[in-house]
DRENFI-6156 format. One record per residue: residue number from 1; residue in three letters; x negated, y negated, z of N, C-alpha, C in turn. Coordinates in steps of 0.02 Angstrom, whole numbers, always signed. Each point is the difference from the previous one (the first is absolute). Layout:
<bavos>
+-----+--------+--------+--------+--------+--------+--------+--------+--------+--------+--------+
! num ! residu !   n.xx !   n.yy !   n.zz !  ca.xx !  ca.yy !  ca.zz !   c.xx !   c.yy !   c.zz !
+-----+--------+--------+--------+--------+--------+--------+--------+--------+--------+--------+
! NUM !    Ala !      X !      Y !      Z !      X !      Y !      Z !      X !      Y !      Z !
...
+-----+--------+--------+--------+--------+--------+--------+--------+--------+--------+--------+
</bavos>
This chain:
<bavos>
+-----+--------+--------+--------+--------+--------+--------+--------+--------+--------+--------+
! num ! residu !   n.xx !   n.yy !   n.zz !  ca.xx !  ca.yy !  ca.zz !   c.xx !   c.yy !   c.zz !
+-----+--------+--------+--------+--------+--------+--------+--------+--------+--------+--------+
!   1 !    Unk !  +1344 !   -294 !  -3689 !     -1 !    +62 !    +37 !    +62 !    +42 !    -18 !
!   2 !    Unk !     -6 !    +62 !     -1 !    +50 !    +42 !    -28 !    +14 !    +44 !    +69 !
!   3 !    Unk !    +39 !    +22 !     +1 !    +33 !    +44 !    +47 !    +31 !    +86 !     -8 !
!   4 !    Unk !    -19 !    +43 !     +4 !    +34 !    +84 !    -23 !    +22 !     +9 !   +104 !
!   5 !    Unk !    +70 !    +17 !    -29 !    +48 !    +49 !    +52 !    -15 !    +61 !    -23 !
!   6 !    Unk !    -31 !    +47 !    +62 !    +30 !    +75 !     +3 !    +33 !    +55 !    +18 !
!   7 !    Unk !    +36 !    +24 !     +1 !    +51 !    +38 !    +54 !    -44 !    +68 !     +0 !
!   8 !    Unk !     +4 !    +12 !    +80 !    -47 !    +78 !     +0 !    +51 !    +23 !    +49 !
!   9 !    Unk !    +36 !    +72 !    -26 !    +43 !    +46 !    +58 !    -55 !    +50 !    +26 !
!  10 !    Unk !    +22 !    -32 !    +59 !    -46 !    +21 !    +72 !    +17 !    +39 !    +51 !
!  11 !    Unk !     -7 !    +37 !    +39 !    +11 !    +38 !    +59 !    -46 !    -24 !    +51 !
!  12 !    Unk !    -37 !    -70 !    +40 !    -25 !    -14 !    +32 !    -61 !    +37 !    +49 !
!  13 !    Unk !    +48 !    +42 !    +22 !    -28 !    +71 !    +43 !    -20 !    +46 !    -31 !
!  14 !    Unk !     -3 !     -1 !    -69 !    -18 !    +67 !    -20 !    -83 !    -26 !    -75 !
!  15 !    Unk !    +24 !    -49 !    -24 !    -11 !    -28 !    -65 !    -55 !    -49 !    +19 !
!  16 !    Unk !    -41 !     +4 !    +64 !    -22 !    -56 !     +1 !    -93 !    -25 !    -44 !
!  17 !    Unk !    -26 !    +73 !    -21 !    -22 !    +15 !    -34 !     +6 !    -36 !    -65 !
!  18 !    Unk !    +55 !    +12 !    -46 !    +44 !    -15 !    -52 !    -13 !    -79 !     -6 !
!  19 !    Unk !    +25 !    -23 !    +55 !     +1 !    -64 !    +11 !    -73 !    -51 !     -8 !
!  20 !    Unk !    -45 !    +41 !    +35 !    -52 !    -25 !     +4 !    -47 !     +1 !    -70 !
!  21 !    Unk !     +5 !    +55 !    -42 !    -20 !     -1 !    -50 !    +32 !    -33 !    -62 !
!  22 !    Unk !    +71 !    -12 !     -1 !    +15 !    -58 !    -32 !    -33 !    -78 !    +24 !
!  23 !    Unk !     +8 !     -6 !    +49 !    -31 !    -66 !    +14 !    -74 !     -8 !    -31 !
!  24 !    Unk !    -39 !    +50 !    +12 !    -76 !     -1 !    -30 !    -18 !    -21 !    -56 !
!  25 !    Unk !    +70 !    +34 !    -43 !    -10 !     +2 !    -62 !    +33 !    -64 !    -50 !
!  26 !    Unk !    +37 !    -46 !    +58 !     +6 !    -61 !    -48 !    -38 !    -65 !     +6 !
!  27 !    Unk !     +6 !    -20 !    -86 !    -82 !    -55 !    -15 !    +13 !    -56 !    +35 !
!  28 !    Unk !    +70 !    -25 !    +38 !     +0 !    -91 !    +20 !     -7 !    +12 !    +78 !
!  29 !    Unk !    +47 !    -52 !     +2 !     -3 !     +0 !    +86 !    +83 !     +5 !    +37 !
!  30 !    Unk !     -2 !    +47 !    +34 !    +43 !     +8 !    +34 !    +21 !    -49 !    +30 !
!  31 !    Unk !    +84 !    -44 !     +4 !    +32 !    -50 !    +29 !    +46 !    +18 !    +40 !
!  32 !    Unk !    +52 !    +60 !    -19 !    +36 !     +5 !    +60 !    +12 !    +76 !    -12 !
!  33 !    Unk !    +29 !    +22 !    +48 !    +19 !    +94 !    +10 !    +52 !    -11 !    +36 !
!  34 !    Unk !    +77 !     +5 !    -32 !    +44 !     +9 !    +12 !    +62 !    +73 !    +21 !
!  35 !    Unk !     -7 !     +8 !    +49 !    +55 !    +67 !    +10 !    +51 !    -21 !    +18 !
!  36 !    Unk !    +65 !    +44 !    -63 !    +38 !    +32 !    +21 !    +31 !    +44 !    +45 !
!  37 !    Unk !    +33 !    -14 !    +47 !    +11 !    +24 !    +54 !    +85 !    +34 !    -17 !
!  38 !    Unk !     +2 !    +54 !    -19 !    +68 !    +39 !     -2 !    +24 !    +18 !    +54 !
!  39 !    Unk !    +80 !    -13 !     -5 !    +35 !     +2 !    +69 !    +71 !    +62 !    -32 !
!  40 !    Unk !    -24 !    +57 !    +11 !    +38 !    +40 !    -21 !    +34 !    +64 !    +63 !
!  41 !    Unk !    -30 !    -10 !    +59 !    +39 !    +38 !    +31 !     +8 !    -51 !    +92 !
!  42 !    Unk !    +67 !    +35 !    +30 !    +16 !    -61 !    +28 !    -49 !    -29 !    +58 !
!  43 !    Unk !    -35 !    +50 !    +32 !    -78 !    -23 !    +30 !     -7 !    -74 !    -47 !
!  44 !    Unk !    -46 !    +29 !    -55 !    -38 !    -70 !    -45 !    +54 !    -52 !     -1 !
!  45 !    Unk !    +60 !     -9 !     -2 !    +56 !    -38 !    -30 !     -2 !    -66 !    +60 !
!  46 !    Unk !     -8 !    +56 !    +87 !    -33 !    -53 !    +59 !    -54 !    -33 !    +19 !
!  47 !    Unk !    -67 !    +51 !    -49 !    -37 !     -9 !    +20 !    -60 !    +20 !    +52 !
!  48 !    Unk !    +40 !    +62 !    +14 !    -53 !    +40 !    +22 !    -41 !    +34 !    -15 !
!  49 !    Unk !    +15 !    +34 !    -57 !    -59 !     -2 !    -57 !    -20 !    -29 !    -53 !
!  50 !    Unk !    -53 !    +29 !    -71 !     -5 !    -33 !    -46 !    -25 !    +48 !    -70 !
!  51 !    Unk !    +35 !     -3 !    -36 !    -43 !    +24 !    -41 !    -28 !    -47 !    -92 !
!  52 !    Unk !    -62 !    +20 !     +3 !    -15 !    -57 !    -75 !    +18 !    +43 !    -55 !
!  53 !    Unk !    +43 !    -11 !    -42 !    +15 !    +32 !    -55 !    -57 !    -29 !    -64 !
!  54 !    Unk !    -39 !    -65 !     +4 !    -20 !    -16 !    -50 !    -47 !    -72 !    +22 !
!  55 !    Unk !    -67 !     -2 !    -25 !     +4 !    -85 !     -2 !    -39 !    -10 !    -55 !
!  56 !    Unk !    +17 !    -88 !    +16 !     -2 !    -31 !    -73 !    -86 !    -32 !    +20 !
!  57 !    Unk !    -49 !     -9 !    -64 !    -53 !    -47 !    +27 !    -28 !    -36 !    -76 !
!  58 !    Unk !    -12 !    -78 !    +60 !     -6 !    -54 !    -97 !    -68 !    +16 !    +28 !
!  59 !    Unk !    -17 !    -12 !    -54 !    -66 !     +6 !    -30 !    -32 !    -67 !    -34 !
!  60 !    Unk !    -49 !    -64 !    +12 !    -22 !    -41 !    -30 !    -48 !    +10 !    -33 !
!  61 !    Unk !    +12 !    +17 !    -75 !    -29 !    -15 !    -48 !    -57 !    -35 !    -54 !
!  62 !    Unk !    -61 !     -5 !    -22 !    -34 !    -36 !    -37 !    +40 !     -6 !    -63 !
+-----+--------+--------+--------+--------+--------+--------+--------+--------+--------+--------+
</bavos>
């Protein structure tokens, strides 16, 4: 079994579209969907908010 990582920069709230049509369009099977969670202003840094700058998803392979 082979394995492909992909990184897709995302806007969650806005991109979700985007998102969905990448997923459609790949041939294996989806294993995991990983987000990035950026902590760039001091809200996010506590935790009161969140924003996804990016996520990663493996992909299992034929």
């Amino acid at each position: 079994m082979n394995y492909k990582v992909h990184r897709l920069d995302i806007n969650l709230e806005k991109d979700q579209l985007t998102l969905e049509k990448f997923l459609n369009e790949l041939s294996g099977e989806v294993i995991s969907i990983i987000p990035n969670i950026a902590k760039t202003t001091i809200f996010q840094i506590y935790g009161f908010t969140r924003k996804i700058d990016f996520i990663i998803i493996i992909e299992k392979i034929k």
